[in-house]
Structure formats: C-alpha cells, structure tokens
C-alpha positions as a LaTeX table, in Angstrom:
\begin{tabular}{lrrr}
\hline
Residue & $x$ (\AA) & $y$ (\AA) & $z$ (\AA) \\
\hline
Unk1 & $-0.23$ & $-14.17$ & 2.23 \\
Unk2 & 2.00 & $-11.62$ & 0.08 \\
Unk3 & 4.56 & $-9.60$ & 1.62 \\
Unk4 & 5.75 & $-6.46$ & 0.57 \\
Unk5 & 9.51 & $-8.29$ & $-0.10$ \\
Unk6 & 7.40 & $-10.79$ & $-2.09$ \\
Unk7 & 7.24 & $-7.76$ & $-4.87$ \\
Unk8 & 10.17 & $-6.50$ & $-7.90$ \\
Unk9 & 11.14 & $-3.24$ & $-6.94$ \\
Unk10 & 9.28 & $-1.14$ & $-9.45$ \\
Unk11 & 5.56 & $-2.97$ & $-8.17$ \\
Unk12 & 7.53 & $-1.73$ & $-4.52$ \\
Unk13 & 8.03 & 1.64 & $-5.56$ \\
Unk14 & 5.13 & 2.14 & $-6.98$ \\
Unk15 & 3.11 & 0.44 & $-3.81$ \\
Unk16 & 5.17 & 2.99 & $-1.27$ \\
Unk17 & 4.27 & 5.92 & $-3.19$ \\
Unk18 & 0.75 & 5.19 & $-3.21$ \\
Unk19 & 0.78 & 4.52 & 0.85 \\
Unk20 & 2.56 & 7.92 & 1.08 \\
Unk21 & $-0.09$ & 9.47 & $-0.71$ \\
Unk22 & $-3.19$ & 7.89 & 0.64 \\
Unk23 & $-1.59$ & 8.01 & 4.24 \\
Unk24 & $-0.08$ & 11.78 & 3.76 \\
Unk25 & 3.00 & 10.91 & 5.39 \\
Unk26 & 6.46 & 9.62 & 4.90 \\
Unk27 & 7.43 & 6.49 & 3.98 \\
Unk28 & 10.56 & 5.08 & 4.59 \\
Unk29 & 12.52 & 2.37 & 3.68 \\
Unk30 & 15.48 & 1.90 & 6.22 \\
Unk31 & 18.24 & $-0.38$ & 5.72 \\
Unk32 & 19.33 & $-2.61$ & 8.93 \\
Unk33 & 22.54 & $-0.25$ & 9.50 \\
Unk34 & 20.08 & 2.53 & 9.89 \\
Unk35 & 20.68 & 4.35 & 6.62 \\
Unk36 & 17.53 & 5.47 & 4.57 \\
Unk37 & 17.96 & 4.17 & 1.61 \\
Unk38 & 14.15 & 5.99 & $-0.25$ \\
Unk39 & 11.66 & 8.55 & 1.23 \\
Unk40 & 8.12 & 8.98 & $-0.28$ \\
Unk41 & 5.66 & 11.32 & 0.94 \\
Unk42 & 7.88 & 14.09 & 0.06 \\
Unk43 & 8.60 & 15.60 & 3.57 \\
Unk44 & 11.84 & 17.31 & 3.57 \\
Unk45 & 14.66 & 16.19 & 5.02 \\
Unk46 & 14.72 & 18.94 & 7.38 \\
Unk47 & 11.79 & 18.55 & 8.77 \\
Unk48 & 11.86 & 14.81 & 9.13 \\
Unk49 & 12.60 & 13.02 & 12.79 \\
Unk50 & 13.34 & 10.06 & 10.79 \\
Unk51 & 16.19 & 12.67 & 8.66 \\
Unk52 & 17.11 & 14.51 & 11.78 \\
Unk53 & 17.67 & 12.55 & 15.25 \\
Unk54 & 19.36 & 9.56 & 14.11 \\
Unk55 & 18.92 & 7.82 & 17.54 \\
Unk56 & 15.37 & 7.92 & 17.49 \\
Unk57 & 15.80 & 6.60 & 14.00 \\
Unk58 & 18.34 & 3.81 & 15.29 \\
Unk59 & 15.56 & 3.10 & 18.32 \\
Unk60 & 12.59 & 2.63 & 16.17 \\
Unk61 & 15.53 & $-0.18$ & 14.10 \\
Unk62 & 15.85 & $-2.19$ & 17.02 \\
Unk63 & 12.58 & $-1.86$ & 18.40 \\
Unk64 & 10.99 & $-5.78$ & 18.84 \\
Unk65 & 10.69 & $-7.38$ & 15.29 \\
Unk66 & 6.63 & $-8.30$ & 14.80 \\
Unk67 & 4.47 & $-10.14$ & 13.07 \\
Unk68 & 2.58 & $-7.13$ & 12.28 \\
Unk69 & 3.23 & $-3.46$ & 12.37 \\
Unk70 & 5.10 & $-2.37$ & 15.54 \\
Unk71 & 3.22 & 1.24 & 16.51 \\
Unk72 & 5.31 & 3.68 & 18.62 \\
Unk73 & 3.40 & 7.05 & 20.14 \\
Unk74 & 5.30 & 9.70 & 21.43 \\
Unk75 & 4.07 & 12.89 & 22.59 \\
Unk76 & 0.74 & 11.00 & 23.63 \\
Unk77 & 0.14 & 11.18 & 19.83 \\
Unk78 & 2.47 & 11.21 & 17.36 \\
Unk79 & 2.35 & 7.92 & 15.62 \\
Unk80 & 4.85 & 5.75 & 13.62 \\
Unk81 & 4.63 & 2.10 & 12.19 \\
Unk82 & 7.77 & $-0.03$ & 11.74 \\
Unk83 & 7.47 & $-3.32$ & 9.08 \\
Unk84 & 10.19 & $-5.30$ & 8.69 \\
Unk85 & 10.63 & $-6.23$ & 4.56 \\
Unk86 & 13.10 & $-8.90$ & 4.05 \\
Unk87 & 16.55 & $-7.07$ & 5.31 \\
Unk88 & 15.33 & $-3.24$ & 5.43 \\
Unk89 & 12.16 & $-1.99$ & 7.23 \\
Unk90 & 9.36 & 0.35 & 6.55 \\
Unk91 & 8.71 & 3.50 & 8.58 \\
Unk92 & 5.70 & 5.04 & 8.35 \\
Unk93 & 5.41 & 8.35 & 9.98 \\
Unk94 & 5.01 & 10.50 & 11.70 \\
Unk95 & 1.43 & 10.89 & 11.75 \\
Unk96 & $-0.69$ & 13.02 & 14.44 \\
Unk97 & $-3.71$ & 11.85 & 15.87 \\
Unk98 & $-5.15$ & 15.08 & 16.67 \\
Unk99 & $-4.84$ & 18.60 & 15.74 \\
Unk100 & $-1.80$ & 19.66 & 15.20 \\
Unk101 & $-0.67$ & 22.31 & 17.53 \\
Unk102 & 1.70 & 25.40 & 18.22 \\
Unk103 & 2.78 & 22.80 & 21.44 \\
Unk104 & 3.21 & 19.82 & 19.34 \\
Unk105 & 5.35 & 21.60 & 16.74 \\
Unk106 & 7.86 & 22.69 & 19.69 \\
Unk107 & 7.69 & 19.29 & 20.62 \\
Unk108 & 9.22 & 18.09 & 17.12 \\
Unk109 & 11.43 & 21.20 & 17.08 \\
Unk110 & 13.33 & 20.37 & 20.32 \\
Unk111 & 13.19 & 16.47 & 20.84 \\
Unk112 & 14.38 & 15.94 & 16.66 \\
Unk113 & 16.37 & 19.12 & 16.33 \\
Unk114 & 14.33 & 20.10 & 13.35 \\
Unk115 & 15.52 & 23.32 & 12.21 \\
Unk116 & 13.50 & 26.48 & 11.56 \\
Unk117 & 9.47 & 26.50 & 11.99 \\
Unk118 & 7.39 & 23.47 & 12.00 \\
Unk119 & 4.24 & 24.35 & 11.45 \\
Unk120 & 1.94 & 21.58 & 10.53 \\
Unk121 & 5.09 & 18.90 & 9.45 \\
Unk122 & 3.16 & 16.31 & 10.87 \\
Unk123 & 0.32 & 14.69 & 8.74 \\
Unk124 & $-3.06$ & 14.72 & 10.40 \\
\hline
\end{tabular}
C-alpha cells in the first residue's frame, strides 16, 4: 500500500491541491505541536475553524490515531477527516452534508469565533 508520507514533497503538494480541489474544501497539513504548517483549498484564514479556535484544532490532534481516516461531525453535520502522515496529519474540512444554512453559519460564527459573515464558508 502507498502512503501519502511514502511521496517527495512536490508529488505531496501537488496530491493535496488536487484533493482540495476535487473535495472543495481545505486541506491541511498540521504539524504534531498543532501549528499548520500548508493550507490548500484556499479558504481564508478568517473563516477557517481549523485558523480560528485553536482548541478545536488541538482536539481534532489528539483525537485516537487510526488506521484509516478518523471522521468527526459536529453540528449533526459538519464533517472533518484527520490522517496521520508520518509526524504531521491531514485535516480535511470542514465539509457540510446538507444545505448550508443561515443556522449553520451562526453555528461556525459563535463556536470558532469566525469573524464577520459566514455565508456559505463551508463546502457542500
């Protein structure tokens, strides 16, 4: 099996902005001391709950290593998918599996203290 370690950093680069593309979400790689070390997708920092509320970021980190992607929902759907690579690990997300709404925006707003309106950040 090939992991995603298993790969030089350009193929890696290249691989994670291809996900963030196909997926339409961020991407992150996250080193083990919870600092993000590359974003693709292009959300804005801002608007990210990865960017923004550094203890959720710090929770999804310690969450229970896998040997397959780890899924967390909050919000009943609001998905994200943590892969551990070697000593950092991926985090996909967030990513909506319904509509977004007016509700699920002030959800984002006031658990992540993501500033200004928040229409539509998350990926559907």
């Amino acid at each position: 099996m090939v992991r995603m370690h298993d790969f030089d950093e350009v193929k890696r680069e290249f691989l994670l902005d291809q996900w963030g593309r196909m997926l339409h979400c961020d991407i992150c790689l996250v080193s083990r001391d919870c600092n993000i070390r590359e974003s693709y997708g292009g959300m804005s920092a801002e608007r990210s709950p990865l960017h923004t509320d550094r203890a959720f970021l710090k929770m999804l980190l310690e969450r229970e290593e896998k040997e397959y992607p780890d899924i967390y929902c909050e919000n009943h759907s609001i998905l994200y998918a943590v892969i551990p690579i070697g000593q950092e690990k991926l985090i996909i997300g967030p990513v909506s599996i319904t509509r977004p709404s007016a509700e699920q925006d002030a959800f984002m707003v006031k658990t992540h203290r993501i500033s200004g309106a928040a229409m539509h950040i998350i990926p559907y």
